[in-house]
N, C-alpha and C positions, 0 to 999 in steps of 0.2 A: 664029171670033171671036178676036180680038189684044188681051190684056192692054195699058192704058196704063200707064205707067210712074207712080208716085206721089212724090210726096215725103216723106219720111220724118217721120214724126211730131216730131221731133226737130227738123226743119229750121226755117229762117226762114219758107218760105211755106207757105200752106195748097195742099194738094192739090186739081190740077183747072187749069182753065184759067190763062193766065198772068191775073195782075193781079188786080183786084178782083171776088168773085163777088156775081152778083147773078139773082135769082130769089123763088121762094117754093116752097110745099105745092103739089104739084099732084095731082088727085085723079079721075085719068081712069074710073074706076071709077062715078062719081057721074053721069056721061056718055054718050051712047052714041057708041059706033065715029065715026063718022062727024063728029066734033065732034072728034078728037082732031088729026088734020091741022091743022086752022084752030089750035086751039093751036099746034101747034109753028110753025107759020109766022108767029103772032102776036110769040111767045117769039124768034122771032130779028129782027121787027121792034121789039122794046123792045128786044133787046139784053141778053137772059136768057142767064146764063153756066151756070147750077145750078139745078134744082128737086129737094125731095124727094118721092120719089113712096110710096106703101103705106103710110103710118102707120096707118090704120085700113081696111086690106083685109083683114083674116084670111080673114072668111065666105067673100069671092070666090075669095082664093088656094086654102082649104081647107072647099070648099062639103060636107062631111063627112068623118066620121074616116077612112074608106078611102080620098075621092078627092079629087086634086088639079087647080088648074087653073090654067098659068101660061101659056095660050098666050095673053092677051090682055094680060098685063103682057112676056113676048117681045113682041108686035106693038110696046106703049107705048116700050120699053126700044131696040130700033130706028130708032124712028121718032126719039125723041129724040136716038140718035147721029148720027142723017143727017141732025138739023139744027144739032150741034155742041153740045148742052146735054149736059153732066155732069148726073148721079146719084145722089143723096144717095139711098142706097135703105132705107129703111125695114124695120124686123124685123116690123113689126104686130102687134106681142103685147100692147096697150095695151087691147085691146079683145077678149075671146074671143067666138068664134062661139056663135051658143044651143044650138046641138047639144051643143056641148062643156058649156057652162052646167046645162044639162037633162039630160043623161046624168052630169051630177058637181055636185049642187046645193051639195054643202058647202065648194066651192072658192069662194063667192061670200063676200065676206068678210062680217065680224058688227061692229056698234058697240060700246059701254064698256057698252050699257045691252041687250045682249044683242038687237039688233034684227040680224037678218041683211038684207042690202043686194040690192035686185034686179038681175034685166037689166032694159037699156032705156038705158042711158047709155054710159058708158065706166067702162076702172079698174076692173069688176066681178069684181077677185079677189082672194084673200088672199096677199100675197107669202110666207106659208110653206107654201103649199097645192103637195106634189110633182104631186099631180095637172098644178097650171096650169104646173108649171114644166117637167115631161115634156111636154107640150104645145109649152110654147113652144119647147124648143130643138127639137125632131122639126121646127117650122115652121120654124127659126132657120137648120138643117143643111139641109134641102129648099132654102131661096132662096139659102143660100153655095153649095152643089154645082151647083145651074141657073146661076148669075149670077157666080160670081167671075171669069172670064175675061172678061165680056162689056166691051167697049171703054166704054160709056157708065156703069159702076161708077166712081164715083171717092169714096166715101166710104161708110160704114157710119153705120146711124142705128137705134139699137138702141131698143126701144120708145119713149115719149113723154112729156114732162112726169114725169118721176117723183113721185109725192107729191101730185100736183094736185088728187085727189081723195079718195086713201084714201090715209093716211099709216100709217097702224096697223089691225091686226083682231084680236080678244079672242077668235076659235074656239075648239075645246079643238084645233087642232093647229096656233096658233099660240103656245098653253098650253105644250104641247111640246116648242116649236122655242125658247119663251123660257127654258124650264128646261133644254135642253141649252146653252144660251149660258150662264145662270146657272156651270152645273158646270164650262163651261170657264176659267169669270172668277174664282171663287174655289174650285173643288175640293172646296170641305169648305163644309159650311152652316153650320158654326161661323163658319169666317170670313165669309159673308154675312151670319150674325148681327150681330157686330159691326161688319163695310160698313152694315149698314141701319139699325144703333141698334132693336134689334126689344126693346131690355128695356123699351122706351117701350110703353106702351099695351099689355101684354101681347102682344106679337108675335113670339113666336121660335118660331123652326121646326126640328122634329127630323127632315126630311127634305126632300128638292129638289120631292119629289111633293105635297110640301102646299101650293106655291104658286102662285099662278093671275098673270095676268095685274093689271093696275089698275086693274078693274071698275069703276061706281058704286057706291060703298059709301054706310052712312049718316054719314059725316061724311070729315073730310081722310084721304087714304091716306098712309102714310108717304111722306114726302119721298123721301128715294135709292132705294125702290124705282119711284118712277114716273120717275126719273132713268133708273135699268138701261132701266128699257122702252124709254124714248124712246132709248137708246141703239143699243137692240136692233132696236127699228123701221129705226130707220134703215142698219143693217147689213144687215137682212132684207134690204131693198127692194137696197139694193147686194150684195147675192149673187143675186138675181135677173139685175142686169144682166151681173154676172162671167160668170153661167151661158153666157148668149147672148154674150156676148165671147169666152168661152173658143171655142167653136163657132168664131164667126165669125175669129178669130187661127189656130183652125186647117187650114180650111180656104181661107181667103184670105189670109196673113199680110200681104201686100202692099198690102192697103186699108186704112186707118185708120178706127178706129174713134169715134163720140160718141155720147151720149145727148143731149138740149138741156136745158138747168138751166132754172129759174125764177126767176133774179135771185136776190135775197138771200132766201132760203126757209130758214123758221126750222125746220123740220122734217127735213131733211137736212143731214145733218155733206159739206158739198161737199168741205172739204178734202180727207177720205177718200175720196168721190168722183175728185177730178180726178185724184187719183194713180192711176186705171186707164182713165184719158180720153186718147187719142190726140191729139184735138184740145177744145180748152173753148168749147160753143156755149153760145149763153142764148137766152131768148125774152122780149121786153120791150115792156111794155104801156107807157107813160106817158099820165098822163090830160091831153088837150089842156085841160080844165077848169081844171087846175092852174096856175098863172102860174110855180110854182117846179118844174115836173114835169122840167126837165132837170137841174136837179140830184140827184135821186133816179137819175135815168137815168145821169148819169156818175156815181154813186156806186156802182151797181150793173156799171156796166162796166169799171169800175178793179176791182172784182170778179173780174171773170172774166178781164183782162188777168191779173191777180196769179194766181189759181188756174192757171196756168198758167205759169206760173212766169215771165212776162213773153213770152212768144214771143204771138205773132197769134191770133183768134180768132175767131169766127163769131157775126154773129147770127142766130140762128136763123131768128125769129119778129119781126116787128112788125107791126104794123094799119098798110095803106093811107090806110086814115083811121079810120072808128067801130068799133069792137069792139061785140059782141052781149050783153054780159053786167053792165054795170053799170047802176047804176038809172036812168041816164040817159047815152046815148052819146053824145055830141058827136061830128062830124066832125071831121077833123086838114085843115086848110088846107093848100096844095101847100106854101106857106111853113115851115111845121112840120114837112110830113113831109121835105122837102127837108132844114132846118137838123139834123133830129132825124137821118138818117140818116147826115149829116155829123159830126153828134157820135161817132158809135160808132164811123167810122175814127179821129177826133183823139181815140179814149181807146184802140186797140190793136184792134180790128176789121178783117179784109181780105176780108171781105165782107158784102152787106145781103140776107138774104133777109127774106120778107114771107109771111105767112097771108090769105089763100092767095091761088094765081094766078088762079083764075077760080070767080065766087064761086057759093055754093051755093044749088040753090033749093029744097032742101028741108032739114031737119034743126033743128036746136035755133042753128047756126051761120050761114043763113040771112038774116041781116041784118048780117051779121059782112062787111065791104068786102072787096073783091079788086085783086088788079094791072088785074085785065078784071073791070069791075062788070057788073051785070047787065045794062045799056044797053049792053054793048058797047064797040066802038071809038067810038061817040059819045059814049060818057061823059068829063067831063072828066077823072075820073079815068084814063083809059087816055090820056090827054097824058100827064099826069103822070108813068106809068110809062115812058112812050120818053124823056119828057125827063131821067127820073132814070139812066135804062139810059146815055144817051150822057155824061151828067155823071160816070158814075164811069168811063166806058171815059178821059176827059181827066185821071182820079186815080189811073190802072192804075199809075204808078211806084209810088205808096206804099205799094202791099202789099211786105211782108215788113218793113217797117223797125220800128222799136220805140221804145216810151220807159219813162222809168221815174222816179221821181218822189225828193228828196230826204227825205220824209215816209212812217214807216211805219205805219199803224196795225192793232191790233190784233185778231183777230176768233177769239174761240173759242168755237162750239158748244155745248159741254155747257156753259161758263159762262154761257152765255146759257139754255139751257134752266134750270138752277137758278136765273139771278137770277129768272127768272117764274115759281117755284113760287108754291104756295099757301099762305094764313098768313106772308105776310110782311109786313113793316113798312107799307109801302105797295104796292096791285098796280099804280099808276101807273111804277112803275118798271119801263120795259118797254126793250130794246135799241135797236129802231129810235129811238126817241122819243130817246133821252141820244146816241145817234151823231148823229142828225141834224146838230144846231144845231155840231158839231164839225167834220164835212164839210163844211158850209155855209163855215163859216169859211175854210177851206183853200178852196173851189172859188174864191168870191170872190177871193181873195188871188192865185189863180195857181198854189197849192202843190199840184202834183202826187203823188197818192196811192196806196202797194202796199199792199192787206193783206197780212197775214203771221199765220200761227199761232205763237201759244207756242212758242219754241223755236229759230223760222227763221235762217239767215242772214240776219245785220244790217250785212252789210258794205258799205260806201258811203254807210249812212245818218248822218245828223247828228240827225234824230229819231224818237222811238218816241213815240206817241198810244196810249193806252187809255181810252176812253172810260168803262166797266165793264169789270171784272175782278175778278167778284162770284167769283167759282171761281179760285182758284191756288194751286198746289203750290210746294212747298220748290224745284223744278226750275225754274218758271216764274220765280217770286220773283230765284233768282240770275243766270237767264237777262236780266231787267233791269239789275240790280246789275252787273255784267259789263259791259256794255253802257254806264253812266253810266260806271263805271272805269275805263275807255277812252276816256272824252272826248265821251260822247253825249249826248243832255238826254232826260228821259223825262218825260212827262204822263200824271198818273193820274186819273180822274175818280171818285166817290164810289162809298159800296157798296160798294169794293173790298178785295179781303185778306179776301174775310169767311168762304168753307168751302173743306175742302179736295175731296180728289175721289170721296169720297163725300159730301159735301154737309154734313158736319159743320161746327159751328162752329171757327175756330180757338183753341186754347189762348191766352186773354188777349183775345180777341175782336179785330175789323178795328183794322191792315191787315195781319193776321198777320203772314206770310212778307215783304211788304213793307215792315214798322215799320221796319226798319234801312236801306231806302232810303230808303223816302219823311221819316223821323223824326217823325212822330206819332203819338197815340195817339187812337182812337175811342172818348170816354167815354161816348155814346149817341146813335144816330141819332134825326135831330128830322124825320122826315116834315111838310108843307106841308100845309096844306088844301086842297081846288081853290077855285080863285078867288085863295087868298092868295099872298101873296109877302113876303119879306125884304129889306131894303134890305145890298147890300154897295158897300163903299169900297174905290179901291184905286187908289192916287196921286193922290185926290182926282175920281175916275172915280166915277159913281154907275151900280151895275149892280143888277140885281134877281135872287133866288134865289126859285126856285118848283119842285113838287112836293118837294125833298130840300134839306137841311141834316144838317151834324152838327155836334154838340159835341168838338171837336179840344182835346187837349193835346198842346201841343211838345216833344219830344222829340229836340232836335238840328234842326228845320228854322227858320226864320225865318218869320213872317210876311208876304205879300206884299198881301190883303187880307182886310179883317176885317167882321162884321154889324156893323151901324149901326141895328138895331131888332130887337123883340122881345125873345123870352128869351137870346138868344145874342148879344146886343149886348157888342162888344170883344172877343168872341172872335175866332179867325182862322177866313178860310170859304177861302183858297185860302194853298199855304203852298208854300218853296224851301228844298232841302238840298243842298247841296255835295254830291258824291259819288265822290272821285277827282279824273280829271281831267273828268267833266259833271256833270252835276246832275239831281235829281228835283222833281218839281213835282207836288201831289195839291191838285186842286178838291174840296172837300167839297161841293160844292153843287152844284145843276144851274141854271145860270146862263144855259140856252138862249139868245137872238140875243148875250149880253153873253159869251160863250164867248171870242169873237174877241178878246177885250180883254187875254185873260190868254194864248190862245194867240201873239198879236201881240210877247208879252215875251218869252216862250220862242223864238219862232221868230228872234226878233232873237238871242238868248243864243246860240243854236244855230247861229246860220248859215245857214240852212236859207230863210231870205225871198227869191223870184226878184228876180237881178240878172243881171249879166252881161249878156249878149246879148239880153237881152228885159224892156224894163220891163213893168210891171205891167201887168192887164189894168184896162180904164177900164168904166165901169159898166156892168154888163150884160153884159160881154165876153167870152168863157170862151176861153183859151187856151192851146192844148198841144203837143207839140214832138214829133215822131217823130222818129229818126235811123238811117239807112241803115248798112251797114255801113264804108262808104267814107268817110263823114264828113255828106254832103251830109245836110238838115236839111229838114224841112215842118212848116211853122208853121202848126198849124190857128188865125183865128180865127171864133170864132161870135157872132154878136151877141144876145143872148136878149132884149136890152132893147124896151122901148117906144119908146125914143130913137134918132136918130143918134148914135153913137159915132165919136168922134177915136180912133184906137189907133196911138202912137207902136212904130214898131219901126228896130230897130239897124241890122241886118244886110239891104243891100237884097236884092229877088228877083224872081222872079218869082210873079204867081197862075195858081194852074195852072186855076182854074175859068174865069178871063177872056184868058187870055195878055199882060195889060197888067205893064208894070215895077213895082214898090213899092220905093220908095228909104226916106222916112225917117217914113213914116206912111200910115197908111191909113182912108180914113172908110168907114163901114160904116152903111145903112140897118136898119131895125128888122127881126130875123129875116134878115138877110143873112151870107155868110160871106168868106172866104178860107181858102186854102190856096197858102203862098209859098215856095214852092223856094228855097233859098238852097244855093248851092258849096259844097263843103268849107272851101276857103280865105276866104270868107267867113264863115266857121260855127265861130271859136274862141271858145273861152269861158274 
């Protein structure tokens, strides 16, 4: 067998066939022999570029501890190169065998409330358990040493879902793994004492062995020490994957390696993630129920655009149509799955895989759709899949190219884990919910979005979004400041400034480290009822504040708008401070759908509003702009509305989905799209 050559992690395009991959899970194992052929000759009438194969084969790979068996994944791994489908090959360590389970019962991880967790599902281990992790690489090193040369390898796919199901385990030899991390974080338990504020409630500890994990206890556990954990969980679970990476880097350096993320998953610090991710895949459900469910979707794939530092990305994972697992599954219409597949190239996607290729009939998964549903080729969904195969072989130019947005916003982690601790002012205050109505604003508008962590290169931007920024250090703090001082406008939304990075209050309370940009002071936050709301003003604009308010004194900012009812009536609820050569701007309130009203002033201040080359997008419209390296440009747009949509565009071109002209507009039916090549020298801005 002939090594293929790769692309380099680093490069423009994703590794594997030229142009856009397209596939799913494929699970020959579930199969017998004789059904495998008809796949593959299925998969080259859709027009299937990539499947991954092994995610959950351990027991067949490694039908016990002595003996292995890989001559029926050789036959798979063959047969798939002779019919020109690349390899996403799977590590299958997502799932241990019951042998290994039964012979080592204490590797099965435990809950908070001390319930240890059975076989029978997936995920059934403790990621500080050496037991499952000697296991996994022995597996890890066995399929890099058979497979790395084999021509149909064109990617690494290192266990599954990380965190999907077990995000944490309280064992005593996660007890262990958490107290050696403790000793590396602060050395001495004096300093944890004071990181943890242990003189509260009598809690100081005179050694690293007196402390256990953040069990059920009877009443709140200290704050920053269930901070450490979730910290620690999350590093756990990423040294698991390093393990199996390091393996597989060194016996194939040549193949790139991913794990597939879960979109915006509060549980895992992805930043720290994607820094050892060759390539950034995700796996994304949207619910066809949803009328707003693609804007969740490209919020979460400007995600993973960004977690990669803007180069191309993978998706992993989507539903043909119904997924198995919510309390009611709706079918996805070819319309849906069609525009919805389309979206994930117009936000940095250069391939669409799908769960799974041919659906299963037995397991918990089941009723969960396929590329080949259960009917076969007479299903309509197996239309659907040749017609989506030849639709994107007509989009093959636009892998590799990129975009990137004038708009940065914010996303940090551990801030987010301490804004949702417990005993706080209100527990409606949750991340997704205060992002939301923020992104929304930006989607509609056109304004194209990179998250960025504390700290990032801000170079090219005109603005920085914080939605929450309930956690910030003296580093973060100047990190903005810096940034206005230079000419840039920053938006802070409430909550913010309030602990540092142990979860302490700030000295003088919110917006600590930020009072000197933002210029206010938080003389008490005023939590909402559910149900109520506050009326705010602001140029005569009547907007409404609900779940959060606070009582703001000025301190060097200006007023932009103020309450108009209740206790805080004439106070300021959103306020503007010079800063340099830009300016900062802090919403004290959560002003959900009226968000846009106040971002609309900023994004004018800023500069940052599309113009140029591409007026706005017209109702319902979502539109976004790759650009190639050469110049040349593709205009995704998509229609999401219920309506026909008129969408004026600048610069004529071509659709690559129809091969008809587009000069100076284009009308679009409901859930219809474009994609419009336009030259370089048409493509100044």
């Amino acid at each position: 067998m002939t090594a293929v050559p790769h692309t380099h992690p680093s490069a423009s395009r994703l590794p594997g066939p030229p142009g856009l991959l397209y596939g799913g899970d494929y699970n020959p194992e579930q199969w017998p022999e004789e059904v495998w052929a008809e796949d593959a000759r299925l998969m080259g009438e859709a027009g299937v570029t990539m499947v991954t194969v092994g995610v959950f084969a351990w027991a067949r790979l490694q039908p016990a501890p002595d003996r292995w068996d890989f001559a029926w994944l050789d036959r798979v791994m063959d047969l798939l190169h002779q019919q020109g489908v690349a390899v996403d090959l799977a590590t299958a360590t997502a799932a241990p065998p019951a042998w290994l389970v039964r012979a080592h019962p204490e590797m099965l991880p435990v809950t908070a409330d001390s319930v240890r967790l059975e076989f029978g599902s997936r995920q059934h281990y403790c990621p500080s358990s050496a037991i499952y992790r000697a296991a996994a690489t022995d597996l890890v090193r066995a399929l890099a040493e058979r497979y790395r040369d084999h021509p149909a390898l064109t990617l690494w796919h290192v266990n599954n879902e990380y965190g999907d199901h077990v995000t944490e385990c309280f064992c005593p030899e996660s007890a262990a793994g958490f107290r050696r991390w403790l000793k590396r974080r602060y050395r001495t338990v004096e300093t944890l004492n004071t990181a943890w504020g242990t003189t509260v409630w009598s809690q100081a500890y005179s050694s690293f062995s007196q402390i256990e994990p953040p069990r059920t206890a009877p009443g709140p556990v200290n704050p920053t020490h269930r901070l450490d954990w979730r910290r620690y969980s999350s590093d756990v679970l990423l040294e698991c994957y390093r393990a199996e990476k390091e393996v597989l880097n060194e016996l194939s350096p040549h193949v790139p390696v991913t794990t597939n993320f879960m979109s915006m998953l509060k549980e895992l610090d992805y930043w720290a993630w994607a820094a050892h991710e060759d390539i950034v895949s995700d796996d994304s459900y949207p619910d066809p129920a949803d009328p707003k469910a693609h804007i969740g979707a490209a919020m979460n794939y400007d995600l993973m655009r960004s977690l990669g530092g803007g180069r191309p990305w993978l998706l992993m994972e989507q539903a043909p149509s119904a997924v198995s697992w919510r309390e009611v599954n709706l079918p996805k219409p070819e319309r849906l799955r069609r525009l919805w597949s389309l979206q994930a190239l117009a936000r940095g996607a250069d391939g669409i895989l799908h769960f799974q290729w041919r659906a299963s009939a037995a397991g918990p998964e089941k009723f969960h759709s396929a590329m080949l549903p259960h009917r076969g080729t007479r299903a309509r969904g197996w239309a659907h899949t040749v017609r989506m195969g030849a639709e994107l072989r007509r989009l093959a130019e636009v892998g590799g190219t990129r975009l990137a947005g004038p708009a940065a916003m914010v996303l940090d982690w551990e801030s987010w884990w301490s804004l949702e601790g417990e005993d706080h002012p209100s527990r409606r205050m949750r991340w997704p919910a205060l992002l939301r109505p923020w992104y929304e604003a930006l989607f509609t508008r056109g304004v194209t979005v990179d998250f960025v962590p504390p700290g990032a290169d801000l170079g090219g931007r005109r603005i920085v979004l914080a939605p929450n920024l309930h956690m910030v250090d003296d580093a973060g703090a100047r990190w903005l400041a810096d940034f206005a001082m230079a000419g840039g406008h920053v938006v802070c939304g409430p909550f913010s400034g309030v602990v540092d990075r142990d979860d302490h209050i700030h000295p003088g309370g919110p917006p600590g480290p930020l009072a000197p940009l933002l210029g206010v002071a938080v003389d008490e936050v005023w939590p909402i009822p559910d149900g109520g709301w506050t009326r705010v003003e602001m140029n005569g604009l009547g907007l409404r504040a609900a779940l959060w308010s606070e009582w703001l004194d000025l301190e060097g900012a200006v007023p932009v708008a103020s309450y108009t009812s209740g206790e805080l009536t004439g106070l300021p609820a959103v306020t503007r401070r010079d800063h340099g050569a830009g300016a900062a701007w802090y919403i004290g309130c959560h002003l959900g759908s009226g968000t846009g009203a106040v971002l609309d002033v900023a994004l004018a201040a800023s500069g940052a509003i599309p113009g140029g080359p591409q007026p706005p997008p017209a109702p319902g419209v979502e539109v976004t702009r790759r650009v190639a390296a050469d110049g040349t440009s593709y205009l995704f747009l998509l229609n999401h509305g219920q309506d026909t949509a008129h969408q004026p565009v600048t610069a004529p071109g071509v659709d690559l989905l129809t091969g008809t002209a587009v000069e100076s507009s284009l009308t679009l039916a409901p859930s219809d799209a474009a994609v419009i090549r336009t030259s370089p020298q048409r493509n100044r801005t």
